[in-house]
NULO-63354 format. One record per residue (C-alpha): x, y, z; residue in three letters; residue number from 1. Coordinates in Angstrom, 1 decimal, padded with zeros to 4 digits. Layout:
N
     c1     c2     c3 code pos
      X      Y      Z  ALA NUM
...
% end
This chain:
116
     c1     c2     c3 code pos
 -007.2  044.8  034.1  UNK   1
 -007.9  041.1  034.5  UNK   2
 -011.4  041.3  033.1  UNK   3
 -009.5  043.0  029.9  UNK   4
 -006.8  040.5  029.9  UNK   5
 -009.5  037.8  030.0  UNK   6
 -011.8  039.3  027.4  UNK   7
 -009.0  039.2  024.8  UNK   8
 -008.1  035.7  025.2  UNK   9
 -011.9  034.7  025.2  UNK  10
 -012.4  036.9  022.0  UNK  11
 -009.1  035.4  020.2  UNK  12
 -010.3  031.6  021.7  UNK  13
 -013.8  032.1  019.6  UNK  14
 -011.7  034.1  017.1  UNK  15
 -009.7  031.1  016.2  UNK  16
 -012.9  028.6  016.5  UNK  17
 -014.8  030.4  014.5  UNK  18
 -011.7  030.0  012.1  UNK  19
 -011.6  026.6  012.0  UNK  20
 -015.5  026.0  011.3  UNK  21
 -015.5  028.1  008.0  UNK  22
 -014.6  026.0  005.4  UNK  23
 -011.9  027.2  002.8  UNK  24
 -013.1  026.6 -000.5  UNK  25
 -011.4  023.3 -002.2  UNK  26
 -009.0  023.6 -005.0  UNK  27
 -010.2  020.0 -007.3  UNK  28
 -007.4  017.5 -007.7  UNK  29
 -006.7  016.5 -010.9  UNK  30
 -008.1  012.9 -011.9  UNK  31
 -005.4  011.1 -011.4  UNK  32
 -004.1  009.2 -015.0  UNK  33
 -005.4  005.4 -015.3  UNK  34
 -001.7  004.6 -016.2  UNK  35
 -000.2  005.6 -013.5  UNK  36
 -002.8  004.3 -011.4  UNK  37
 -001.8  000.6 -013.0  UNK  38
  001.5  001.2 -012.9  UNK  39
  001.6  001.5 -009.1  UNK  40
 -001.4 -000.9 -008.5  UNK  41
  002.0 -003.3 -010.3  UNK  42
  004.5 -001.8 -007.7  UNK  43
  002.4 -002.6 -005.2  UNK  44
  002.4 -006.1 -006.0  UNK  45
  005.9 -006.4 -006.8  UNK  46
  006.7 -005.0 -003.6  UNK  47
  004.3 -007.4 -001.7  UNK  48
  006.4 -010.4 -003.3  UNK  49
  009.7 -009.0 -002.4  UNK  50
  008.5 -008.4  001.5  UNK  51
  007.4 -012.1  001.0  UNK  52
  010.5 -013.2 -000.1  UNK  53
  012.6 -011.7  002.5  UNK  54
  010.6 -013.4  004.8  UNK  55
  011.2 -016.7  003.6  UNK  56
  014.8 -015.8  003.9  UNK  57
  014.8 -015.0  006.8  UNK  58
  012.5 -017.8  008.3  UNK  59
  015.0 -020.1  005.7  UNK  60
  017.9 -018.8  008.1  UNK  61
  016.6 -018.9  011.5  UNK  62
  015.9 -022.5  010.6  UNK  63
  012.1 -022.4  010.7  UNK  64
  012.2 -024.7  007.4  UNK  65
  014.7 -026.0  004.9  UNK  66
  016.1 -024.3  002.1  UNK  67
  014.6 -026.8 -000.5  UNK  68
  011.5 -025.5  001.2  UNK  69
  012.3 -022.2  001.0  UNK  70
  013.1 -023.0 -002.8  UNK  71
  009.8 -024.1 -003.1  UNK  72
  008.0 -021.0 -001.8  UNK  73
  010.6 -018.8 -003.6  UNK  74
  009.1 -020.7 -006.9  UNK  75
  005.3 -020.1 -005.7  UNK  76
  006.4 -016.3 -005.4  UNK  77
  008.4 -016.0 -008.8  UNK  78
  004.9 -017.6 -010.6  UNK  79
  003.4 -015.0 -009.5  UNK  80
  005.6 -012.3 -009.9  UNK  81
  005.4 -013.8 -013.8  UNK  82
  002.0 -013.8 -014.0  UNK  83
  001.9 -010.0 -013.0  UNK  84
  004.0 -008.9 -015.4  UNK  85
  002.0 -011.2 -018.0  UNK  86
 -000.9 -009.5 -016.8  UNK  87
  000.6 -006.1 -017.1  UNK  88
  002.2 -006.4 -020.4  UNK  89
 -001.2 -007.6 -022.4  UNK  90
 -002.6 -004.0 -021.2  UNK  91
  000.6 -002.1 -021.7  UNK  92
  002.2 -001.8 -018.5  UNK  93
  000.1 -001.9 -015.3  UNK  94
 -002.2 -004.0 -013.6  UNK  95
 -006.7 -003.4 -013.6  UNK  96
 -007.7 -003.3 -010.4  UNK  97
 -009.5 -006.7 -010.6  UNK  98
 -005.9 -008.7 -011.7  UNK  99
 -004.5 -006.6 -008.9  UNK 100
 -007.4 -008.2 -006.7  UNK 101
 -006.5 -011.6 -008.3  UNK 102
 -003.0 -011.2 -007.5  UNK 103
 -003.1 -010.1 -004.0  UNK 104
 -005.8 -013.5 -003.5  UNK 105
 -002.7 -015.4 -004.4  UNK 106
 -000.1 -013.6 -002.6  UNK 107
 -002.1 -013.9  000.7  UNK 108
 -002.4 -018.3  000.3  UNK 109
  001.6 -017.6 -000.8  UNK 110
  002.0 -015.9  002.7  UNK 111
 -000.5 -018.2  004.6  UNK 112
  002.5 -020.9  003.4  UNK 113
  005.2 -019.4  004.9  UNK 114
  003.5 -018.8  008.2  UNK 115
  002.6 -015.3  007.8  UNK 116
% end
């Protein structure tokens, strides 16, 4: 009865093996639409600066640096911030993936400043 018991468990063991090997075929995504892609390659840079700037609120508050400072680096992040939306609004909304590059270059000396 063991030797049943044992066989069955075996069998379902290779059973669900074998089930994992066979590959189901793949349904194709749709391409995904270039505007939307710009759009959130621009959220994503927004949202970089605003992280940023919380952090310099934050360092401004537990005293690491003053608040004209703080001022300062808040300035450095609102240039930025305008040239993204500069950026985005010669194309119609959105960001190419090479301003998004260009943007992110600046963002990570603006983050090497506050002592990220």
């Amino acid at each position: 009865m063991q030797r049943l018991i044992r066989a069955v468990a075996g069998c379902a063991l290779v059973a669900s093996l074998a089930a994992c090997v066979v590959q189901q075929p793949q349904v194709a995504a749709p391409p995904p639409n270039p505007h939307e892609v710009a759009m959130r390659r621009l959220g994503e840079v927004n949202t970089r600066i605003d992280n940023l700037s919380r952090l310099i609120d934050a360092r401004v508050n537990q005293g690491y640096y003053p608040p004209p400072q703080g001022g300062a680096l808040h300035h450095r992040l609102d240039v930025i911030r305008q040239e993204a939306h500069d950026m985005s609004a010669s194309r119609g909304g959105g960001l190419s993936g090479d301003e998004q590059h260009v943007l992110n270059q600046e963002l990570d000396g603006a983050a090497r400043a506050i002592g990220q």
